[in-house]
ZAMARGU-4260 file (C-alpha; in steps of 0.2 Angstrom, whole numbers, plus 5000, padded with zeros to 4 digits):
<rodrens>
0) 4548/5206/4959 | 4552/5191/4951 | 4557/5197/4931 | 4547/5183/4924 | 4532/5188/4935
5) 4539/5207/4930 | 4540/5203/4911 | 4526/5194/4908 | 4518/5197/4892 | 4507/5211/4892
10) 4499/5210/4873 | 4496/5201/4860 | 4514/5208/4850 | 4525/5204/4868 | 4521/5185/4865
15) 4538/5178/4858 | 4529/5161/4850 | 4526/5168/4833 | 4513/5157/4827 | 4503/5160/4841
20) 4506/5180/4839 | 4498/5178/4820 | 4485/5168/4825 | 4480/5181/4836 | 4482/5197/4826
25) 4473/5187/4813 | 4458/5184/4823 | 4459/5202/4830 | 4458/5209/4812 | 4443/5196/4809
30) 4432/5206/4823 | 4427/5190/4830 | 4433/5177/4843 | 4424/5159/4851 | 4415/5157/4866
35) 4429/5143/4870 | 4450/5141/4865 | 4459/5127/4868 | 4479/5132/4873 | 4490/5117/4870
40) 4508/5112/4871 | 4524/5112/4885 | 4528/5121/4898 | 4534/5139/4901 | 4528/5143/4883
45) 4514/5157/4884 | 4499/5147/4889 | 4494/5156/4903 | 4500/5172/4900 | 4489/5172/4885
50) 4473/5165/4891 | 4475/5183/4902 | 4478/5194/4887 | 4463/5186/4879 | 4452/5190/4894
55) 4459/5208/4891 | 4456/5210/4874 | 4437/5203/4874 | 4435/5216/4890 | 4442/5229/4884
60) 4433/5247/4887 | 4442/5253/4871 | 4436/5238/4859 | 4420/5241/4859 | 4415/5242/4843
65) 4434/5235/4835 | 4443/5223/4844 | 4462/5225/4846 | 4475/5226/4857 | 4471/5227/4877
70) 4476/5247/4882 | 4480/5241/4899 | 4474/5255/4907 | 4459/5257/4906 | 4447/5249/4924
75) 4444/5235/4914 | 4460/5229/4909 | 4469/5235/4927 | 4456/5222/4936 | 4463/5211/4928
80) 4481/5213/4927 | 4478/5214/4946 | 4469/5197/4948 | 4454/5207/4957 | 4443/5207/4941
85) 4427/5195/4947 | 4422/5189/4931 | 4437/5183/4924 | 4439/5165/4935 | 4457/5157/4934
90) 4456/5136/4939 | 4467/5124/4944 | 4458/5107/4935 | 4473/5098/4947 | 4465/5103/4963
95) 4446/5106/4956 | 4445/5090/4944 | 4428/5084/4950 | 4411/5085/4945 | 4405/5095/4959
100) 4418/5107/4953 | 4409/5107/4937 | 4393/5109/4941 | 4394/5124/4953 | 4405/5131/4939
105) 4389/5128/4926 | 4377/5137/4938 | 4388/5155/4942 | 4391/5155/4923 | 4372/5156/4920
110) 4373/5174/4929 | 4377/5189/4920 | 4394/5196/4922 | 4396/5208/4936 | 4406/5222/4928
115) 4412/5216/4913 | 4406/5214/4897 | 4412/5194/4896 | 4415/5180/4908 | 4430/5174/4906
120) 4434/5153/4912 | 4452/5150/4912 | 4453/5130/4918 | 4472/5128/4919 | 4480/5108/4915
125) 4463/5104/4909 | 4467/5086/4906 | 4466/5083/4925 | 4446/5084/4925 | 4437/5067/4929
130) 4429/5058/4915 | 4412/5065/4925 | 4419/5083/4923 | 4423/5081/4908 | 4404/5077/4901
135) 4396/5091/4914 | 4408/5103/4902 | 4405/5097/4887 | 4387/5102/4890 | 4391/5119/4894
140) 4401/5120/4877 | 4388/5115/4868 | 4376/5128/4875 | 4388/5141/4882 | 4378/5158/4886
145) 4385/5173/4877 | 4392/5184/4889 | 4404/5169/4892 | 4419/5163/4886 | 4431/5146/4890
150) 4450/5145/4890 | 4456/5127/4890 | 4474/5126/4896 | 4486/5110/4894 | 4503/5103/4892
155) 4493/5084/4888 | 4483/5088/4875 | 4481/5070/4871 | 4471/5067/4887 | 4457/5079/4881
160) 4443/5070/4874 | 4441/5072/4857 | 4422/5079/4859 | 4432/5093/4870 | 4443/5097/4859
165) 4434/5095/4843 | 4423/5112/4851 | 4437/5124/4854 | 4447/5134/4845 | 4464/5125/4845
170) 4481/5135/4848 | 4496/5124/4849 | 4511/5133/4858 | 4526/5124/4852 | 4548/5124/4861
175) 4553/5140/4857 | 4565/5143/4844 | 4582/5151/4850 | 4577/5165/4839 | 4562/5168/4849
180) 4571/5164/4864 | 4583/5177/4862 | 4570/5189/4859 | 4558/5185/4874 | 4575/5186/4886
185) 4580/5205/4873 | 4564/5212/4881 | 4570/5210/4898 | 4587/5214/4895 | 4583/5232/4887
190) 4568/5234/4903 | 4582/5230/4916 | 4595/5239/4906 | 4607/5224/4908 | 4625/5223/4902
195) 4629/5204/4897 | 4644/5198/4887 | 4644/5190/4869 | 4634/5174/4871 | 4625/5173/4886
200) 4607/5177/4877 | 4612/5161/4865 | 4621/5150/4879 | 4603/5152/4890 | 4594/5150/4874
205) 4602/5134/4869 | 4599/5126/4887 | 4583/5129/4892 | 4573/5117/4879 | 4561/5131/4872
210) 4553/5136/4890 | 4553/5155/4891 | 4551/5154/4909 | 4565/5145/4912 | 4575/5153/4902
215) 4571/5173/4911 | 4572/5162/4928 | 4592/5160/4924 | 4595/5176/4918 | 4586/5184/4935
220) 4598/5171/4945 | 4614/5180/4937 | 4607/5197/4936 | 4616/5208/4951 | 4619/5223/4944
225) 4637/5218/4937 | 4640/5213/4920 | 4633/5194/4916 | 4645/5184/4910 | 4645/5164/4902
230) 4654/5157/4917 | 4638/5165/4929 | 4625/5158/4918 | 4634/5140/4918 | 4636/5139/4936
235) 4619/5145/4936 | 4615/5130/4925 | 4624/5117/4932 | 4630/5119/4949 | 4649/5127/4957
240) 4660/5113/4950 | 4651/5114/4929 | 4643/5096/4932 | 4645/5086/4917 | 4631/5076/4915
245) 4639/5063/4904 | 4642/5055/4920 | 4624/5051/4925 | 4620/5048/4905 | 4632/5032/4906
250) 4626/5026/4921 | 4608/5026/4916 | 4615/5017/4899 | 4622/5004/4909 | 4607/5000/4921
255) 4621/5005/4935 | 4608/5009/4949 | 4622/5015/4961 | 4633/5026/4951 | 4616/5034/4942
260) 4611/5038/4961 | 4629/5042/4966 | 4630/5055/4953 | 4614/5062/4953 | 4614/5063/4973
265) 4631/5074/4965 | 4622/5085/4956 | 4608/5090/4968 | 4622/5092/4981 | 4630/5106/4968
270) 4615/5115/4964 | 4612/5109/4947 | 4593/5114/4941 | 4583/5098/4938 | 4575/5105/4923
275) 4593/5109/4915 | 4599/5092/4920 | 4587/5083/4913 | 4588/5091/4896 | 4605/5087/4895
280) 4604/5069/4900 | 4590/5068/4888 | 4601/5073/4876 | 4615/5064/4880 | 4605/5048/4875
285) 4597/5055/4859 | 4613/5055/4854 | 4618/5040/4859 | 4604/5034/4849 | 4607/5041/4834
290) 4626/5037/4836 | 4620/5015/4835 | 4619/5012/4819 | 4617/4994/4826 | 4602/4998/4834
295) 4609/4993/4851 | 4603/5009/4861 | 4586/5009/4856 | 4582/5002/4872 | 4584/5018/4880
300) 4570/5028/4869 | 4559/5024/4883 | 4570/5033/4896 | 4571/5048/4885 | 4551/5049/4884
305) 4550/5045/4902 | 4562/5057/4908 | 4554/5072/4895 | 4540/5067/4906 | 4547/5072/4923
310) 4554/5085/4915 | 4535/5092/4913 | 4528/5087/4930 | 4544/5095/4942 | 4536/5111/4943
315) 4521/5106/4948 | 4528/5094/4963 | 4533/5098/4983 | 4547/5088/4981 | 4554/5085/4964
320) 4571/5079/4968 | 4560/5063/4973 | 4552/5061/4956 | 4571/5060/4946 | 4577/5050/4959
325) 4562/5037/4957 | 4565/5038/4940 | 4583/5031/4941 | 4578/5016/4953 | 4563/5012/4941
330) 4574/5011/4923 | 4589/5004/4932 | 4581/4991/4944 | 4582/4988/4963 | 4596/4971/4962
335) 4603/4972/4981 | 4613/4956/4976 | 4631/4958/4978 | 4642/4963/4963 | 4655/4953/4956
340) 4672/4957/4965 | 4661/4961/4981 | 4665/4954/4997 | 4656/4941/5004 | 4654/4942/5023
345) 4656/4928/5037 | 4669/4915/5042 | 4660/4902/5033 | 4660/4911/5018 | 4680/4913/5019
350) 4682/4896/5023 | 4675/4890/5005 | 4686/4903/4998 | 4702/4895/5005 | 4704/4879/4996
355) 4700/4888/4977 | 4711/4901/4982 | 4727/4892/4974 | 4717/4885/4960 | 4710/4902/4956
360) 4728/4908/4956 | 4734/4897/4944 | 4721/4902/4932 | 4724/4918/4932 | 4742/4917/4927
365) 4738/4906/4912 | 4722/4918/4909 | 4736/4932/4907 | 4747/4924/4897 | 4733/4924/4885
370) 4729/4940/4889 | 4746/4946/4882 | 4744/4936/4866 | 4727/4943/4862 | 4733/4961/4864
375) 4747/4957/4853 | 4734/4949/4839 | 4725/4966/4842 | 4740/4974/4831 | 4731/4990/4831
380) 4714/4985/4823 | 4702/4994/4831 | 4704/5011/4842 | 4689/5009/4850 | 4693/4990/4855
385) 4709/4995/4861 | 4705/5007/4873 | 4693/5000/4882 | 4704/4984/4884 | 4718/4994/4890
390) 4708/4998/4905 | 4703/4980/4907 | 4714/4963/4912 | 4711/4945/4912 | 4702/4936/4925
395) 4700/4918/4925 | 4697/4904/4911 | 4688/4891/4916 | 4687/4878/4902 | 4682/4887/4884
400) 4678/4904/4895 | 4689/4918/4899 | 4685/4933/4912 | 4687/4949/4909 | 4688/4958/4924
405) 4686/4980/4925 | 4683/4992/4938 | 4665/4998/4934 | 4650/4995/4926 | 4649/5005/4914
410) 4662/5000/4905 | 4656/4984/4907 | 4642/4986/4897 | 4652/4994/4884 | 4663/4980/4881
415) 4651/4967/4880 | 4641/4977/4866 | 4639/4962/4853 | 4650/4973/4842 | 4665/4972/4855
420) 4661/4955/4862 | 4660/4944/4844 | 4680/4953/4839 | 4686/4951/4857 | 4681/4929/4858
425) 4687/4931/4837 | 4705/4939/4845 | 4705/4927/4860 | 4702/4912/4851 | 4716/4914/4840
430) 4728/4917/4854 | 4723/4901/4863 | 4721/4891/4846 | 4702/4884/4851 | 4684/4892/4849
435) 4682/4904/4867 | 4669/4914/4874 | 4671/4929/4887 | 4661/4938/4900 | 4664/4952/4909
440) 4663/4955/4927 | 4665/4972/4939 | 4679/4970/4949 | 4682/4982/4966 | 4699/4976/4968
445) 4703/4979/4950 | 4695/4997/4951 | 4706/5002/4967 | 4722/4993/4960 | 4720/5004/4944
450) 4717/5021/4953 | 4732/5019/4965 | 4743/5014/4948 | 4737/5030/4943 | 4744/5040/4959
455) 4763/5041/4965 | 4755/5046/4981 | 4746/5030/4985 | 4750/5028/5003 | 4742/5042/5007
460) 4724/5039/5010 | 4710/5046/4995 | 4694/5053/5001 | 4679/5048/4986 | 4681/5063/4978
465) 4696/5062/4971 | 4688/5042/4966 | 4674/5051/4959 | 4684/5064/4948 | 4695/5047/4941
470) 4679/5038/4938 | 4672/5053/4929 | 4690/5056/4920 | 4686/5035/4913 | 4670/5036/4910
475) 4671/5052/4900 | 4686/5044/4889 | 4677/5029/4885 | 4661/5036/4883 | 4668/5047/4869
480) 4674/5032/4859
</rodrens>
């Protein structure tokens, strides 16, 4: 059996979220519950599983008179552990949003319950009901019989009207803590007996972004009997290879639609969960954020939200790979348009090359004799500056505009960050002695004269791979300047 199926909370104490545990107890103690509870907050954080135990306690053949924990044993509580209880009703408000849905729900809740003491409504993402639905329940609410009781369930709590919402009970399941996380996975670690070394309880903690589901899913993936060590639970997380995922981040900062699909097209070839991988992106660009004191990432806030997003709907899709991927085409864009330092094909095409080819030429020697000047004038002022034009060269200038050409997009838009751009015209300026601008362009033939500069072994042919391990090798060094 599946050990998040298997270690499913069982009573109100197994629940790691400790807010939602004294909120329980509290209300326990109190002798008294609501005909209706609203359970808000992410996924993978209790919800459900506590919906069940409510249905438990409220049922219970030993809380009669005293509520308190459910015993679980008793023909009550059994039924419903083994789904077989008709009175307690789980629904799926995605698949049964409608007011049809409602209203034959409104009639069977007239009837008394069949062996139970309560009816129990658990209508799971709640926020999915039509705005139809949604009024044929308020009703309900409003008059609710008393052998009934509602559990509302939802990771949107925003999309529940305020006159739902304002008749529950709210309960607000927050991220897990690592503390909490640590515990929820100790439970199944003394159940299964497991041996792990140091660190693997926190590593899984620190990755799963508060989703206890998620984070007992990895540890089942690693379990084998064997001890479980940090290296399992990492290639677990991020594929075979240890994807870094710095690699999508940049391209996604850069708008760069090929390298963002080339790289994530990467990681779903190595296995990487989606769930894991979008964590880490996400918080490869919160930190990008915070890292602008300029301001100059704030444009990628809306990417961090949009992507926290996907995050939440992936379990719930066929095809999730499909929702990531249209992600990346929609923030970066769908340009076909050839990229500067492309090839342009047909003979006509060539035939207008021809006649600038010596002109182009010339420019290009006087543009690096520039080049050299400017470097010289850079005398060490900026780190940062420096190496990202070290991987860079001089185009063309053409009139009071000079070329800069690299090899990929990414570092493109790093150097033309106003910060970069203003010191690199100021430097270029004073080597040719007259006011300059500079833009930079992506250049394949620079990119493929670079990497074979790097290799003695150049003759020998290069299959991507070994392209993709230099341009990860670049993009990683600049990106953490």
């Amino acid at each position: 059996m599946n050990l998040y199926l298997k270690y499913r909370p069982q009573t109100i104490q197994d629940l790691d979220l400790e807010t939602v545990r004294e909120s329980l107890l509290l209300m326990i103690s109190r002798n008294a519950f609501s005909h209706a509870y609203l359970l808000t907050g992410p996924r993978g954080s209790g919800k459900t599983s506590s919906a069940r135990i409510l249905a438990r306690v409220v049922n219970c053949e030993n809380n009669v008179d005293q509520l308190g924990e459910p015993c679980n044993k008793c023909p009550a509580c059994l039924s419903i552990l083994g789904s077989q209880a008709v009175d307690v009703v789980e629904i799926d408000a995605a698949s049964n949003r409608g007011i049809d849905d409602i209203r034959d729900l409104k009639e069977r809740i007239r009837l008394a319950p069949a062996l139970l003491r309560k009816k129990v409504y658990i209508i799971d993402e709640v926020h999915m009901l039509t705005t139809e639905a949604f009024n044929a329940l308020l009703k309900t609410l409003e008059e609710p019989p008393p052998h009934a009781m509602f559990i509302l369930c939802t990771t949107e709590a925003h999309k529940v009207p305020a006159t739902i919402s304002s008749r529950c009970v709210e309960i607000n399941f927050t991220r897990a803590t690592a503390s909490e996380m640590v515990r929820s996975l100790e439970r199944v670690v003394r159940g299964e007996k497991m041996e792990l070394e140091d660190g693997v309880l926190e590593k899984i903690a620190e990755s799963v972004d508060g989703s206890f589901r998620d984070g007992v899913k990895i540890l089942d993936s690693v379990w084998g009997g064997m001890k479980v060590t940090l290296a399992e639970v990492e290639r677990a997380m991020f594929g075979k290879s240890g994807f870094d995922s710095k690699i999508l981040s940049i391209a996604l900062i850069a708008r760069d639609r090929e390298a963002a699909l080339a790289a994530y097209a990467k990681a779903c070839q190595e296995g990487v969960e989606f769930s894991y991988l979008l964590v880490s992106v996400m918080r490869d660009l919160r930190n990008q954020v915070m890292a602008s004191d300029d301001g100059s990432h704030q444009e990628l806030i809306p990417l961090i939200y949009k992507l926290d997003e996907v995050a939440r709907k992936i379990g719930l899709s066929a095809i999730p790979e499909i929702l990531i991927e249209m992600t990346i085409v929609e923030w970066c864009g769908n340009d076909s348009s050839p990229k500067p330092g492309s090839s342009l094909s047909g003979k006509s095409q060539e035939k207008k090359k021809e006649p600038e080819q010596k002109k182009v030429k010339e420019m290009e020697v006087g543009a690096g004799e520039m080049w050299s000047k400017m470097l010289a004038n850079l005398n060490g002022d900026s780190y940062s500056l420096g190496a990202l034009l070290s991987k860079a060269h001089a185009g063309t200038i053409r009139g009071d505009e000079l070329t800069i050409e690299v090899g990929y997009d990414f570092h493109r838009a790093q150097l033309m960050q106003d910060k970069f751009r203003a010191r690199v015209e100021e430097f270029v300026s004073r080597a040719v002695g007259r006011k300059m601008q500079v833009k930079c362009v992506v250049s394949e033939k620079h990119a493929k004269g670079e990497l074979q500069s790097r290799d003695s072994s150049a003759t020998i042919p290069r299959d991507s791979s070994s392209d993709d391990q230099d341009l990860a090798e670049e993009a990683i060094e600049i990106f953490s300047n």
